[in-house]
N, C-alpha and C positions, 0 to 999 in steps of 0.2 A: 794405916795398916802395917805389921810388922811385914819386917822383909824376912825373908827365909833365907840363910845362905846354907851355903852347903859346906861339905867339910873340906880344908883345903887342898888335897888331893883330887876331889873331886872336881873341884870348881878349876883347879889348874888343867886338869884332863880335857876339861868342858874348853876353854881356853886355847889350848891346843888344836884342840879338835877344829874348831872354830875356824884359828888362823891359816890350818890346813887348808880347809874347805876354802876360804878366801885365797890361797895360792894358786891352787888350781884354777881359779878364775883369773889368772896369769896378773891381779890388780893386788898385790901384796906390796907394790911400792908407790901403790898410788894413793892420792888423798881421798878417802873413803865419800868425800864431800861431792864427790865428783863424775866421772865417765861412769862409774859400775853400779849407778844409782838406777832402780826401776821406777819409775814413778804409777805404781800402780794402786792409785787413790780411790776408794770404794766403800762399801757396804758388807759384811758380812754375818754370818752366826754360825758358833761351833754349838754342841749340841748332844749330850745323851739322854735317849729315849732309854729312862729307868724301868719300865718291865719289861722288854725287851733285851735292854742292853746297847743295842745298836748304838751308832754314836756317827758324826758327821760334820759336815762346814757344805754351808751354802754360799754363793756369792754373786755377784753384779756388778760390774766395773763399766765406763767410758775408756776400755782399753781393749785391745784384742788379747784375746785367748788367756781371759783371766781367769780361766780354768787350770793351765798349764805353769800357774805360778802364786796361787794362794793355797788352792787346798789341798792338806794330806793329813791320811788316816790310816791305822790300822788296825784291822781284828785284834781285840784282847788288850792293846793297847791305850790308844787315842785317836786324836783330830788336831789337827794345828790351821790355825789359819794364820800366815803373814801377809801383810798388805803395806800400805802407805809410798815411802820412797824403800823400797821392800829387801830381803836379804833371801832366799828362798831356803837360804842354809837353816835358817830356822826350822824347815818344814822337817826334812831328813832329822836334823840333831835333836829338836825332839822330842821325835820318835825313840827314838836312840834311849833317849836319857830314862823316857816313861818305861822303856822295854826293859832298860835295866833298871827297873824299880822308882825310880825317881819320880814325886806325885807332879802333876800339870802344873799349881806352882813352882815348884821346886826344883821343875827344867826351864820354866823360863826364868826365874830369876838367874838361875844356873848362866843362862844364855846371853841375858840381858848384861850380865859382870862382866862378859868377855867380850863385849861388843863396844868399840868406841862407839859406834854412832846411833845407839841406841834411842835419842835424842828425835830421831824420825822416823823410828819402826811403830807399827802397830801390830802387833801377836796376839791371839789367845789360844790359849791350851785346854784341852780337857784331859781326862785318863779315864780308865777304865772302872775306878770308882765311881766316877761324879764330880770328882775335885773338879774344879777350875777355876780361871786365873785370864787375866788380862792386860796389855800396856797399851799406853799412847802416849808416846814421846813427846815431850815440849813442844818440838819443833815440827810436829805434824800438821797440816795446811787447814786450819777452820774450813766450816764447823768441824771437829773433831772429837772421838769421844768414846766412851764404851759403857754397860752396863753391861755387870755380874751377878747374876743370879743364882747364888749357892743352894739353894732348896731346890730350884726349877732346872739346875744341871744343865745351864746356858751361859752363852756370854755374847751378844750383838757389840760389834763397834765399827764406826765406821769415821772418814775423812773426807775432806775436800765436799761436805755436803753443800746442803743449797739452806738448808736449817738444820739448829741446835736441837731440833726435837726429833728427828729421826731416830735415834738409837731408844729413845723412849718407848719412840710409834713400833718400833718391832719387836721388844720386851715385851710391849702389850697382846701385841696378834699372836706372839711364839705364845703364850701362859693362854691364851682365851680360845686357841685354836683347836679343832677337832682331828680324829684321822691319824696316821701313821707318822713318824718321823719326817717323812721324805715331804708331807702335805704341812707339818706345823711349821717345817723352817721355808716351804713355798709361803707362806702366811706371812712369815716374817717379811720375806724380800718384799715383798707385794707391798707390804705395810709399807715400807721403807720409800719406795715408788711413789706411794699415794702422797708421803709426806713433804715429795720433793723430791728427793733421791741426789743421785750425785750433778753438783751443779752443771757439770760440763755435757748432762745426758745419758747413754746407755750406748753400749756398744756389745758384751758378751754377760756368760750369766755360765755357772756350773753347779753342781751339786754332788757329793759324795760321799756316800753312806755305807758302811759296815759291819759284817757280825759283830755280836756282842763278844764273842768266844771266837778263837781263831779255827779252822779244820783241818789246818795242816797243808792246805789247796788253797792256795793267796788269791787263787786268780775264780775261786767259789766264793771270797768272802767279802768281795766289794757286791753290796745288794746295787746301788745306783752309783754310776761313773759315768755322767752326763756333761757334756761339755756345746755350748753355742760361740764360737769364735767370732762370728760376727754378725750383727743380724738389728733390724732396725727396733725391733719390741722382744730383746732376747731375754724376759721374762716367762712372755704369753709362748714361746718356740721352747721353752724351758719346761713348762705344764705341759706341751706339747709330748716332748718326749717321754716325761716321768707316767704320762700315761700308755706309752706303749712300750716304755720298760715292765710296767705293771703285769699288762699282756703276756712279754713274754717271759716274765717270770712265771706265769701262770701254767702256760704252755709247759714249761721244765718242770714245773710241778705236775703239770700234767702227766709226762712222759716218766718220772718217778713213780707216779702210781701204776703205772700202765706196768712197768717192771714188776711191782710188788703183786701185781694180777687183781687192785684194787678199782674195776672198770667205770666204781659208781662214782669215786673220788675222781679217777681219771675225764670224765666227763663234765663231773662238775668245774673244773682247774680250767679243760678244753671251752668250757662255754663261755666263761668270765673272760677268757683270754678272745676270744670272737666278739664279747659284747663290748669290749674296751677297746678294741682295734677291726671295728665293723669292714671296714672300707681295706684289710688287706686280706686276700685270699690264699693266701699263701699259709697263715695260721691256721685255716680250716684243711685243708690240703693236704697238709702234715698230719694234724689228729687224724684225719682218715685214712692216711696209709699208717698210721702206727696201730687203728683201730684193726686195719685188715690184716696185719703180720701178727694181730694176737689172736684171730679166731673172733672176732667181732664186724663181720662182716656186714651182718643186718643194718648194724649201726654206723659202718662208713659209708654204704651207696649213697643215701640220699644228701650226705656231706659232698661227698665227691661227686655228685646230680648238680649239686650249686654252686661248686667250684668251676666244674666245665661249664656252666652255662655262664656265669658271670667272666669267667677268660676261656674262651671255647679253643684259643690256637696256642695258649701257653703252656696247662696241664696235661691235657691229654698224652700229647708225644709224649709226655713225660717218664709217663708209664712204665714204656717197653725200657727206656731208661736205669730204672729203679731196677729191673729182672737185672739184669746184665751187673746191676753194682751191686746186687745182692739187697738191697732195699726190698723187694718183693720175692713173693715166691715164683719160683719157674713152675708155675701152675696155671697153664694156657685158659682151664675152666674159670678162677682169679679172674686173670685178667682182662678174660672175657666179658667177663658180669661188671667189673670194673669199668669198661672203657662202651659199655653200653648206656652208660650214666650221661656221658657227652649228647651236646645235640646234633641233631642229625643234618 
């Protein structure tokens, strides 16, 4: 495969940039071989879901909090996953590079030029096109490996496996899989698992997925920012959560319709978010006091009937509460008819 470099202005900036970020990790006179090495050997896939947009890095490690040091992403931009014996400056720089135009190969080669020890990184990039791009340094710990998927707008690669066919096994499930983003690269890891996974076992798992288009509002444009730090089957706690992120995205879609005075949409958002998160009452609780502050009163009692019966000592107080923080109306006839719902 041709290498792509960049112009040498660039590539020196990149460079810089680089040595910087290694400074401040106070290891700029130290042998990169060495103390400032992360060893966090793993499983991963970056990822753009092409009619959507969205874009993302899932992952799995035998480390803790391999959430807080492989993946980053951004609206409008990209997804970087770095792993192996790791550099995290990859994750930031880039971002950096795709923001300032530079395609997902064309930042990590960028990146990989200014790295001596690029020899034990493993990185993939995506951007906001589709491009991507992958490495796996000589020296990264068998099985080792990655597959690129330039049509399918993915890239899986992983290290320190237990078999040379995992990066395969998750090619396959990401391309065969059904469902939204967040469920094709669950497919993957899962795959990866089935295969073997990483020889030393399982210890954390995360996922992080993002608009397609940025909003201006960073903190609206991570759709899934899921992290299991430690946990004995941090795949199945992983499906766990992405199911009750689902909920309450629903929920917030909920409560945008309820805004726009859209009560049939807002109901239908509020139901999906109760059928996907059965077991928290707290979800129903909420649609019913946003039901009741719009003039949909018919339709919170019998919500707020099953919330006080199922926590009879949690909601109710709750009530007079909401009056006082302006949550409800200071309308005694309210929350009168409201708190008759409780059991007696």
């Amino acid at each position: 495969m041709m290498l792509v470099v960049l112009s040498g202005v660039f590539q020196l900036q990149a460079l810089l940039v680089f040595e910087e970020a290694a400074a401040m990790r106070c290891d700029a006179a130290v042998d990169r071989r060495g103390a400032d090495l992360r060893p966090v050997h793993t499983y991963s896939i970056v990822a753009r879901d092409p009619a959507s947009g969205r874009m993302g890095v899932a992952v799995q490690s035998h480390w803790f909090s391999v959430g807080s040091v492989v993946p980053w992403a951004a609206a409008g931009v990209g997804a970087v996953a770095t792993q192996s014996l790791v550099d995290p400056a990859y994750g930031p720089l880039g971002l950096d590079m795709m923001k300032l135009g530079k395609s997902a190969p064309e930042a990590l080669n960028g990146l990989l030029a200014a790295d001596p020890r690029s020899d034990i990184r493993q990185v993939a990039m995506i951007d906001a096109k589709g491009l991507v791009a992958a490495h796996t340094g000589s020296h990264c710990i068998a099985e080792a490996g990655h597959v690129v998927d330039e049509a399918g707008q993915f890239s899986v690669q992983a290290n320190l496996m237990e078999k040379s066919t995992v990066c395969g096994a998750m090619a396959d499930a990401y391309r065969s899989a059904k469902g939204d983003l967040a469920e094709r690269m669950m497919a993957a890891l899962e795959a990866a698992e089935k295969e073997g996974g990483d020889i030393r076992g399982r210890q954390s798992a995360a996922i992080l997925i993002v608009k397609g288009e940025p909003s201006g509002r960073a903190w609206e444009d991570k759709l899934f920012d899921l992290r299991v730090e430690d946990h004995a089957a941090p795949l199945v706690e992983l499906r766990r959560l992405i199911s009750l992120q689902r909920a309450y995205n629903h929920m917030n879609a909920g409560d945008l319709a309820v805004e726009q005075k859209d009560f049939a949409a807002a109901n239908r958002e509020y139901t999906a978010a109760a059928r996907l998160a059965p077991d928290i009452a707290e979800l129903s609780f909420w649609q019913a006091v946003t039901l009741a502050t719009h003039g949909k009163l018919d339709d919170a009692l019998p919500i707020f009937k099953d919330v006080f019966a199922r926590e009879p000592n949690r909601w109710p107080p709750l009530i007079p509460r909401l009056v006082q923080a302006g949550l409800l109306a200071d309308d005694p006839k309210l929350i009168e008819q409201i708190l008759r719902q409780a059991p007696k």
